[in-house]
C-alpha positions as CSV (number, residue, x, y, z in Angstrom):
1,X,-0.4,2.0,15.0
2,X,3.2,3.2,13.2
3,X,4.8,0.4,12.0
4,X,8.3,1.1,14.5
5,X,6.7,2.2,18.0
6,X,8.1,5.7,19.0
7,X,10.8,5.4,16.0
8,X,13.0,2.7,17.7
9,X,14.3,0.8,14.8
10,X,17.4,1.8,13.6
11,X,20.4,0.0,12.2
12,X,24.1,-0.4,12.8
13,X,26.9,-1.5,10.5
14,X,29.5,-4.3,10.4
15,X,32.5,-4.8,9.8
16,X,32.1,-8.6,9.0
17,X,28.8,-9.0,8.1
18,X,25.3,-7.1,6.6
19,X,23.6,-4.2,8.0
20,X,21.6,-5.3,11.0
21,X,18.7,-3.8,13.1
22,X,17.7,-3.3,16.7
23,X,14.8,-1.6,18.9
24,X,16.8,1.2,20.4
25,X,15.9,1.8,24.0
26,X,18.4,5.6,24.1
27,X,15.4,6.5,21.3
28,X,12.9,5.7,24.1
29,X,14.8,8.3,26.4
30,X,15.4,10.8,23.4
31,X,11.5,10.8,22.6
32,X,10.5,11.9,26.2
33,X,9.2,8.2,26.6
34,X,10.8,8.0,30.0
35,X,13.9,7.5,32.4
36,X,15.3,4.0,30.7
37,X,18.5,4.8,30.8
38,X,18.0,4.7,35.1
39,X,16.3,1.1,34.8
40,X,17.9,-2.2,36.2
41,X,19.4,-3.5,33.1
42,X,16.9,-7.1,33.5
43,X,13.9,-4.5,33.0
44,X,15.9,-2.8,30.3
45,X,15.6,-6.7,28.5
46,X,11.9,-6.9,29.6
47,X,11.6,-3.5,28.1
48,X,13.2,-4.1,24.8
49,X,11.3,-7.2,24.1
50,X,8.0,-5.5,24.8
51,X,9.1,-2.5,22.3
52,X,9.7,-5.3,20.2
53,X,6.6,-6.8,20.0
54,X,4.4,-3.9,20.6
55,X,2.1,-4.8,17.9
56,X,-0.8,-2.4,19.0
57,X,-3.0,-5.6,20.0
58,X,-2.0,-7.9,22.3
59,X,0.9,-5.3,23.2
60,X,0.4,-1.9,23.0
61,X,2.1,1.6,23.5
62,X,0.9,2.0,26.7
63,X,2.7,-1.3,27.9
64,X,5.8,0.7,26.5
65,X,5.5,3.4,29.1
66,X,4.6,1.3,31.7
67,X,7.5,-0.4,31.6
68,X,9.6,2.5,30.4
69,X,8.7,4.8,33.9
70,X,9.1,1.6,36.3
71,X,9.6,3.0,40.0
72,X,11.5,1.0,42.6
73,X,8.7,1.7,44.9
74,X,5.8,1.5,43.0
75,X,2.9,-0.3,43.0
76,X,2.5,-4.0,41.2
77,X,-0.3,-3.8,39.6
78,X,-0.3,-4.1,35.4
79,X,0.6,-7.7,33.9
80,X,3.9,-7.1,32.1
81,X,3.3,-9.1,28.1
82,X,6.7,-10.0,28.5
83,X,7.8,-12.2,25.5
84,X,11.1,-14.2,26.2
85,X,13.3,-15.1,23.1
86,X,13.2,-19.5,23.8
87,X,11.9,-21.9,26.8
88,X,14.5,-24.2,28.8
89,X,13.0,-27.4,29.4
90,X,14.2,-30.7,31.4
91,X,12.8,-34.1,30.6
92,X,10.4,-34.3,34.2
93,X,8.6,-31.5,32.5
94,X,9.1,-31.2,28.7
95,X,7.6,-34.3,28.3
96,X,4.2,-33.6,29.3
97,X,4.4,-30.8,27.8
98,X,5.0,-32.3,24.1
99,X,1.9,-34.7,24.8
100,X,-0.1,-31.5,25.0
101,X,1.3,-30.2,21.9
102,X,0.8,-33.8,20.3
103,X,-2.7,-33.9,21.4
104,X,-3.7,-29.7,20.0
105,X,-2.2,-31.5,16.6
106,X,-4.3,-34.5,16.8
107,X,-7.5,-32.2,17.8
108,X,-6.8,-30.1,15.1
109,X,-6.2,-33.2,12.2
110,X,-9.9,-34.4,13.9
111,X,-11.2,-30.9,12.3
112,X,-9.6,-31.5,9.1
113,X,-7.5,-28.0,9.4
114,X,-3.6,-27.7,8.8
115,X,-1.8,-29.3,12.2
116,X,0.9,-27.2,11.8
117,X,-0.6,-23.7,13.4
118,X,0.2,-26.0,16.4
119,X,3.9,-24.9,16.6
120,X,5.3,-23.1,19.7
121,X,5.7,-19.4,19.4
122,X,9.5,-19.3,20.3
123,X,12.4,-21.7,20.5
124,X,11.7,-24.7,22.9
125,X,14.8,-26.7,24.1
126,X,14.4,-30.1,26.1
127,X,17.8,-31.4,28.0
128,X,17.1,-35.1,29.1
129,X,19.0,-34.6,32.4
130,X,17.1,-36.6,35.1
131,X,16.5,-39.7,33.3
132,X,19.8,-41.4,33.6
133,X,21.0,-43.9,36.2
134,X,23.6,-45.3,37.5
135,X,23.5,-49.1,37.1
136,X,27.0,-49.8,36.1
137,X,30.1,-47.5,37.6
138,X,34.0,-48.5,38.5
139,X,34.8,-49.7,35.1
140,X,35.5,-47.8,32.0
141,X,32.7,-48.9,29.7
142,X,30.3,-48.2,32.8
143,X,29.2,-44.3,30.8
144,X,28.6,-46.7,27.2
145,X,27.0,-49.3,29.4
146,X,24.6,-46.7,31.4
147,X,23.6,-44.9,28.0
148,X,22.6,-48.2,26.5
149,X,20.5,-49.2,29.2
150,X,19.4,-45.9,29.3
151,X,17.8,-45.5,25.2
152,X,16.9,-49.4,26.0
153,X,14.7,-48.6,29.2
154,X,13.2,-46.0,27.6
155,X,13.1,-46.6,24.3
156,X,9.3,-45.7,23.7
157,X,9.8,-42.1,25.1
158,X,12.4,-41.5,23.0
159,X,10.7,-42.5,19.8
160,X,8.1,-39.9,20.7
161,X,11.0,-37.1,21.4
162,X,12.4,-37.6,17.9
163,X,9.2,-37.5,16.9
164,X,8.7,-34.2,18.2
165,X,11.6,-33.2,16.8
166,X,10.7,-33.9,13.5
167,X,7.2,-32.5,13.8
168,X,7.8,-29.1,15.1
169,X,10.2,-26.3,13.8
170,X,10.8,-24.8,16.8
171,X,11.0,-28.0,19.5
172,X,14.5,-29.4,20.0
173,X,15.9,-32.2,22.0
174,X,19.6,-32.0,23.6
175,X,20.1,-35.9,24.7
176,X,21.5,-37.8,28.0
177,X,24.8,-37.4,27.8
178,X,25.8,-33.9,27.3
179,X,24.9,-32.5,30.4
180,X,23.0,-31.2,33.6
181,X,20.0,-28.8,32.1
182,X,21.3,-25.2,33.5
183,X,25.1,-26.4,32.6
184,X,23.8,-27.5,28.8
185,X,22.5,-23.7,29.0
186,X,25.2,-21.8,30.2
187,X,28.0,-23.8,27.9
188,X,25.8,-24.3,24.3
189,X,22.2,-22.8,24.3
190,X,22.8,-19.2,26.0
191,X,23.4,-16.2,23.6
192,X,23.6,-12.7,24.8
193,X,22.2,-11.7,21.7
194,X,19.8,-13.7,19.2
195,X,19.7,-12.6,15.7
196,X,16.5,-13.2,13.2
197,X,15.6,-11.8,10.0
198,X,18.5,-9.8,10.2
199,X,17.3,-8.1,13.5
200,X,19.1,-8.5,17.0
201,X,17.7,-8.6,20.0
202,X,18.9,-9.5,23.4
203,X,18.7,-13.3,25.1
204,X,16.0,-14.4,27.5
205,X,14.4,-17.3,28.2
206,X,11.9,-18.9,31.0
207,X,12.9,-22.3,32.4
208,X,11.2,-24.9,34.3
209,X,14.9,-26.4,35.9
210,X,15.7,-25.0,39.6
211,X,18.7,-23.3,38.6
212,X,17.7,-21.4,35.5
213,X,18.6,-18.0,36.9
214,X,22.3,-19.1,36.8
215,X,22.4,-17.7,33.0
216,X,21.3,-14.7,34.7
217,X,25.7,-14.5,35.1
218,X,25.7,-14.0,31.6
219,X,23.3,-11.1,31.1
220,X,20.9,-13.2,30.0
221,X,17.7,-12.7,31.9
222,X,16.4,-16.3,33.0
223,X,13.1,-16.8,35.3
224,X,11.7,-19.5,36.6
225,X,7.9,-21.2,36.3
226,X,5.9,-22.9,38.7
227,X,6.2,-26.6,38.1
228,X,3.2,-28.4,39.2
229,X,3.7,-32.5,39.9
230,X,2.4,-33.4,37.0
231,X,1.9,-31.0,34.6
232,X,3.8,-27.8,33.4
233,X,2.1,-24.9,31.4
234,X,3.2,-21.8,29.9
């Protein structure tokens, strides 16, 4: 397996900053690979992140073409390994969700191996968003008044968010406060394009709030998962 799949990486300069790269999808269409340049540009993200991370395992070339020669009317067959750039969480759902992660670190500290190969595999942000209420309101302190009751009503959950926080590189928590979860990711977590190790690559992410697929107005392709009542997985 070639280190670049079908010789997509190439670089671009800048005019305020270093030499960057990028998986070309044109290169896909230049090497015969197939039609991309007709694809809906949401598969042309989809696409992109699979030439990305075509790793000749757990993605290969194949999955490449597949997704490369995508027909309107064709048949839904082939899982796509779709790997989105960060995960959208609200606090209904990121919460049992960190217990999990909590409890794969405490199984692994019971074997006496390193706890941190527990870490998730892209960017995970958790918006507190449906925790608040509204015991105070008409009065001008009533916003300072229903933020205090809320850290003091809660105050055990939140000791384990920060401790989250602090335990995993890639886990973040955006606190009551600042927003509604899809608002929080349209105004401050959205990017069109991410940037790491000096290579750039386009913005997606899966959510588990109802109105995820409003980032989808930025060009940044945002899908939804199925929530169950009590537990989330991904």
């Amino acid at each position: 397996m070639p280190a670049t799949p079908f010789d997509s990486l190439q670089t671009f300069n800048s005019d305020s900053g270093p030499v960057g790269q990028f998986f070309s999808l044109p290169q896909l269409e230049k090497n015969g690979v197939g039609p991309v340049s007709r694809l809906p540009h949401s598969l042309r993200v989809v696409l992109e992140s699979v030439l990305r991370n075509c790793d000749g395992e757990k993605i290969i070339e194949d999955d490449v073409r597949e997704i490369a020669n995508w027909q309107p009317n064709g048949s839904r067959v082939e899982e796509i390994p779709f790997v989105v750039a960060r995960v959208l969480l609200q606090d209904f759902t990121g919460v049992p969700l960190l217990v999990d992660l909590a409890a794969m670190r405490s199984a692994v500290a019971r074997l006496g191996k390193n706890t941190g190969v527990i870490e998730p595999l892209v960017p995970v942000d958790l918006v507190i968003d449906h925790s608040v209420q509204v015991d105070f309101s008409s009065t001008r302190d009533a916003f300072e008044k229903n933020m205090e009751m809320e850290f003091r009503r809660n105050r055990s959950r939140y000791q384990f968010l920060k401790w989250g926080t602090q335990a995993f590189d890639g886990f973040r928590v955006i606190p009551p406060g600042i927003g509604i979860c899809h608002q929080v990711n349209l105004e401050y977590l959205a990017k069109c394009v991410w940037e790491k190790h000096g290579l750039y690559y386009p913005d997606s992410l899966v959510g588990t709030d109802s109105h995820t697929t409003m980032v989808n107005g930025l060009s940044v392709v945002g899908v939804i998962i199925a929530i169950s009542r009590s537990r989330v997985s991904l």
